[in-house]
RODO-2510 file (C-alpha; in nm, 4 decimals, decimal comma):
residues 208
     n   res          X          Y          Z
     1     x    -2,6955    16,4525    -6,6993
     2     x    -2,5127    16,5651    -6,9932
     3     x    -2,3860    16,9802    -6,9910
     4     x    -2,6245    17,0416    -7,2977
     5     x    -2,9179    16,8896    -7,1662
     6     x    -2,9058    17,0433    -6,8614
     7     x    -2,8320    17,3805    -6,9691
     8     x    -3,1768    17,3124    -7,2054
     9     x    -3,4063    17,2602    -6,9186
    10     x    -3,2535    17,4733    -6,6825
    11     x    -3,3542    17,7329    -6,9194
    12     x    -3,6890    17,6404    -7,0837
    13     x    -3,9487    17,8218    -7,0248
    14     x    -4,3443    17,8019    -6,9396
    15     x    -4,5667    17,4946    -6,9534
    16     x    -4,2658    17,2989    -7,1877
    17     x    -4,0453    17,3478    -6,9361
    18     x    -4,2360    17,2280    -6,6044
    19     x    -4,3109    16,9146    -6,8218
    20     x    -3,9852    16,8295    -6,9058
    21     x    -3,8012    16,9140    -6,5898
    22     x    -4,1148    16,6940    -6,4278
    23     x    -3,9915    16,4055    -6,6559
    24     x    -3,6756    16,4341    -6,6792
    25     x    -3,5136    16,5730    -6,3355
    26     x    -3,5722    16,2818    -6,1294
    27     x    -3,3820    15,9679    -6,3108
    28     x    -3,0734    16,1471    -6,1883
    29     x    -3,1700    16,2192    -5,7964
    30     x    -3,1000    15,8925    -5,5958
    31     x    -3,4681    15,9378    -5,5118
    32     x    -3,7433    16,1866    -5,6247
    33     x    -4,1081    16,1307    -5,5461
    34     x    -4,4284    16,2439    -5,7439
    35     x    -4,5785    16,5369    -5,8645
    36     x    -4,2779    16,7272    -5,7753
    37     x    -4,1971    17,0927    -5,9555
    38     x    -3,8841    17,2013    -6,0791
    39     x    -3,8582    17,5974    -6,1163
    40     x    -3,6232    17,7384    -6,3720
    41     x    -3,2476    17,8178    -6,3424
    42     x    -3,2024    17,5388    -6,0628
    43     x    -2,8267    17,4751    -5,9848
    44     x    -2,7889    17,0798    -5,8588
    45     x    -2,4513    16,9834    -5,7362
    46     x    -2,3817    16,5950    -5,7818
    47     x    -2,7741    16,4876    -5,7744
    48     x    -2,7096    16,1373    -5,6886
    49     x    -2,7000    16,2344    -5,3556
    50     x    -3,0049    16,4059    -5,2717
    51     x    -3,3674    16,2523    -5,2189
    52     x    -3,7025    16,4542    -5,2575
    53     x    -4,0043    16,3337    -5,1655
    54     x    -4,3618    16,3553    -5,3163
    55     x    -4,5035    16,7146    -5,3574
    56     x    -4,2310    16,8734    -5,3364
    57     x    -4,1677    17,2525    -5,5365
    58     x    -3,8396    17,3735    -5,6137
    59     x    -3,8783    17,7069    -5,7119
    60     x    -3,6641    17,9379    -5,9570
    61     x    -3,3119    17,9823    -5,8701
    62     x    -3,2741    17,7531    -5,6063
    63     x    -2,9207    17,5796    -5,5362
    64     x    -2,9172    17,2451    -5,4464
    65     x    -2,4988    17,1528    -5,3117
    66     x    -2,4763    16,8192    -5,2386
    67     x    -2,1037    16,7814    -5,1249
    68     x    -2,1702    16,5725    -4,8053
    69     x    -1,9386    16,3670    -4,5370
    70     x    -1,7495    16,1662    -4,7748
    71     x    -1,9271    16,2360    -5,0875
    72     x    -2,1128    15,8719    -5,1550
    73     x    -2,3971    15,9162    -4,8540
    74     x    -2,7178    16,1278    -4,9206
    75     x    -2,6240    16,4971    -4,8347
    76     x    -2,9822    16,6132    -4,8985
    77     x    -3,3183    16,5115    -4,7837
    78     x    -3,6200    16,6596    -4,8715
    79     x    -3,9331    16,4968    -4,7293
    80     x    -4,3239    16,5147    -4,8677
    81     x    -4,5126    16,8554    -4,9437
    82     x    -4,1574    17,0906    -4,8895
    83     x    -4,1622    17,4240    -5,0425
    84     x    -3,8292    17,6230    -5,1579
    85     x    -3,9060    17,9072    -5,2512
    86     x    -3,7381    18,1176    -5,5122
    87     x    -3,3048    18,1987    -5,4541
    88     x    -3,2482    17,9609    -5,1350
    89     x    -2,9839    17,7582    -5,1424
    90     x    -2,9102    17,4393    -4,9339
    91     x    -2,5171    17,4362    -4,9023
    92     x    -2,4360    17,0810    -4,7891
    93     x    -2,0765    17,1149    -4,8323
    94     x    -1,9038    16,8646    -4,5712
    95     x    -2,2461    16,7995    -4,3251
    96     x    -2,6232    16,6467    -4,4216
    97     x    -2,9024    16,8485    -4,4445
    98     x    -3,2763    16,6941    -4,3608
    99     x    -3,6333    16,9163    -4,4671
   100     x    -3,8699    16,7421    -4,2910
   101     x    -4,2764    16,7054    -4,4422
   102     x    -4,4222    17,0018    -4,4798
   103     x    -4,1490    17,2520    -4,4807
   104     x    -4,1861    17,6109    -4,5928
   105     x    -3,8515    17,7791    -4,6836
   106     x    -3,8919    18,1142    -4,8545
   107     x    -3,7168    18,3304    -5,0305
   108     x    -3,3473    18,3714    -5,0348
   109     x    -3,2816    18,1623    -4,7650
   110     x    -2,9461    18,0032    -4,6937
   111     x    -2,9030    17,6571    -4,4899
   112     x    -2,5230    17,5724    -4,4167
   113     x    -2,4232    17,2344    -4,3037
   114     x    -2,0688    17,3448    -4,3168
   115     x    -1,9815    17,2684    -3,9778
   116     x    -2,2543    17,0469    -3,8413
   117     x    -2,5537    16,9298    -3,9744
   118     x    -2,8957    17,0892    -4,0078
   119     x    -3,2440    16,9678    -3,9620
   120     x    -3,5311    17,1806    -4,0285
   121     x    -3,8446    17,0082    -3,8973
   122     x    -4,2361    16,9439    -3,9657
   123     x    -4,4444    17,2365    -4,0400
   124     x    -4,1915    17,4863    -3,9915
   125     x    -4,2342    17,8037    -4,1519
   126     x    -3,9068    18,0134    -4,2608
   127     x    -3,9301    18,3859    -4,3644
   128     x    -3,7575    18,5071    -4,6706
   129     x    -3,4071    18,5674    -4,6062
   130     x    -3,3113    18,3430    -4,2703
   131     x    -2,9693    18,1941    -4,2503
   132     x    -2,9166    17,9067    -4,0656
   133     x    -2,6473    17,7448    -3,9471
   134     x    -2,3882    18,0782    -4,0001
   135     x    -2,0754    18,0248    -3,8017
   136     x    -2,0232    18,2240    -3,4638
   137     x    -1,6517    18,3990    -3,5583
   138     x    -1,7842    18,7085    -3,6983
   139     x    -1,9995    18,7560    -3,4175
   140     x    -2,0114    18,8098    -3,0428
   141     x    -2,2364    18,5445    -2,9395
   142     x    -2,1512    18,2420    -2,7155
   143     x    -2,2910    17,9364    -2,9214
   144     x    -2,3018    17,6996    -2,6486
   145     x    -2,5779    17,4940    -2,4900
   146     x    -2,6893    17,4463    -2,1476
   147     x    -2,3472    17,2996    -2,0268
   148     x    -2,1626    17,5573    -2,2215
   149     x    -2,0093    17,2858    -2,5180
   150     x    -2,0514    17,3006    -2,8187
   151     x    -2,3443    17,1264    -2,9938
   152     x    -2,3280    16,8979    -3,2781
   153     x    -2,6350    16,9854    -3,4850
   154     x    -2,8220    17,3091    -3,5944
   155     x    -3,1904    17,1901    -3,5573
   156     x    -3,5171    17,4197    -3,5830
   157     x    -3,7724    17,1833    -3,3981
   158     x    -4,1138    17,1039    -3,5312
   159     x    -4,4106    17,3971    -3,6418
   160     x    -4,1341    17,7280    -3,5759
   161     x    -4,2405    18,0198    -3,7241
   162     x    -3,8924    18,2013    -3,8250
   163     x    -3,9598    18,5539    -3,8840
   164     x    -3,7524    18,7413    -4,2210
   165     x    -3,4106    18,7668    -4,1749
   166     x    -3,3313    18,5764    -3,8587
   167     x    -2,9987    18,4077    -3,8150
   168     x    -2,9839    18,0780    -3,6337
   169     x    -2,5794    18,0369    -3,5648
   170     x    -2,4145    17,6486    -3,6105
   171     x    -2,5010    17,3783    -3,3921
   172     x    -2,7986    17,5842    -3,2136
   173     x    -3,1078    17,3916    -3,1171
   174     x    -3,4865    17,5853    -3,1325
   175     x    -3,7374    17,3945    -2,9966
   176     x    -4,0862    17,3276    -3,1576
   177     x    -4,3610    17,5159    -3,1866
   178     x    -4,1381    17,8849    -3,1027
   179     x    -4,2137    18,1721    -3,3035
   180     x    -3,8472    18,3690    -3,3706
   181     x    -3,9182    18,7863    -3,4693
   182     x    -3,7892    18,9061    -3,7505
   183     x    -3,4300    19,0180    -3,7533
   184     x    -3,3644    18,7885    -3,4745
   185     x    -2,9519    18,6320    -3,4029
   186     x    -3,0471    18,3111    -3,2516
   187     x    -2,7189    18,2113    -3,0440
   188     x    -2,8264    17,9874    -2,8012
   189     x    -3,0871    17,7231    -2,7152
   190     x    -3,4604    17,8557    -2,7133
   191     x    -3,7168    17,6365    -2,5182
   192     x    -4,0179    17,4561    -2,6959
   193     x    -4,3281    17,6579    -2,7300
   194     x    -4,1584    17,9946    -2,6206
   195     x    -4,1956    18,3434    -2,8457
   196     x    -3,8572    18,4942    -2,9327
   197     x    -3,6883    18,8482    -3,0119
   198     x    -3,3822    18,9865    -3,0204
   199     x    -3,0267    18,9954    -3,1053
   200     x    -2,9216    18,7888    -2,9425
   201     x    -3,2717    18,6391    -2,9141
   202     x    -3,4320    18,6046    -2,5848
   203     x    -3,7470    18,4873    -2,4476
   204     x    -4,0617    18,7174    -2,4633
   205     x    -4,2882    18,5128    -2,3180
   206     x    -4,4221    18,1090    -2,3838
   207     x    -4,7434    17,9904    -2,6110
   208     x    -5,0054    17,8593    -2,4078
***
């Protein structure tokens, strides 16, 4: 995509806009589905390796950093019917990061795959403002699972409800269907179907 052109529909506005970014965003994606909308001011870094699905809305000021393991591989999936809402960014810098169907990311959210890569699953629900996948060193929680090593992968299981502003620290697994409280630092494993709060987060009780 050529600087000028870019700059043009990053910054046209209303119905001209949506139509042009509709038409003209997806030749340079390595995939992009149908019927998906482009906000304005969208920042896409090296769009050849990210795929979006069908359905999909990208809303205004959302950062799309597609640096990947060794640059050539997809860096960025986005599966059918994800929302993004307005600010997040999805930092792939040296780790993938996979939005599974349905998705709901709000507002000024932040997903690192700095250090290990991130999955978000089906159906899952993410208040404005939740960080995931924030390195441990500035804070006093033990990120370690069940046999106290490290994990590989930051993954939010299927149908979570994150609340605003909760933190899920690098290589942390949440399983699905948990509902996290707001403000919550989610430093270790948290069991499927259980309700969360808490910094660190701990469980409350479990869905029934």
């Amino acid at each position: 995509m050529s600087r000028i052109l870019f700059v043009f529909l990053r910054w046209c506005p209303g119905a001209l806009g949506i139509l042009l970014r509709q038409k003209l965003y997806p030749r340079f994606f390595r995939h992009c589905g149908k019927n998906v909308l482009f906000g304005r001011f969208i920042d896409i870094t090296n769009p050849h390796m990210v795929t979006i699905g069908n359905g999909v809305v990208l809303s205004n000021d959302t950062v799309l950093y597609a640096q990947g393991v060794n640059k050539t591989d997809m860096a960025i999936t986005i599966e059918d019917n994800v929302f993004i809402g307005t600010g997040t960014k999805l930092h792939a810098a040296s780790e993938k990061i996979l939005l599974k169907s349905g998705a709901n990311v709000s507002s000024n959210c932040l997903v690192n795959a700095t250090s290990c890569p991130v999955i978000i699953g089906s159906d899952c629900l993410l208040a404005a403002y939740c960080v995931l996948g924030k390195h441990s060193g500035s804070s006093s929680c033990q990120v370690m699972n069940k046999e106290g090593e490290e994990k590989s992968m930051t993954r939010v299981g299927d149908r979570c409800w994150l609340g605003a502003r909760t933190t899920v620290y690098a290589g942390i697994n949440i399983g699905h269907d948990c509902v996290v409280g707001a403000h919550a630092d989610v430093c270790k494993t948290l069991p499927p179907l259980s309700v969360c709060i808490g910094k660190p987060a701990s469980v409350l009780r479990f869905r029934t």
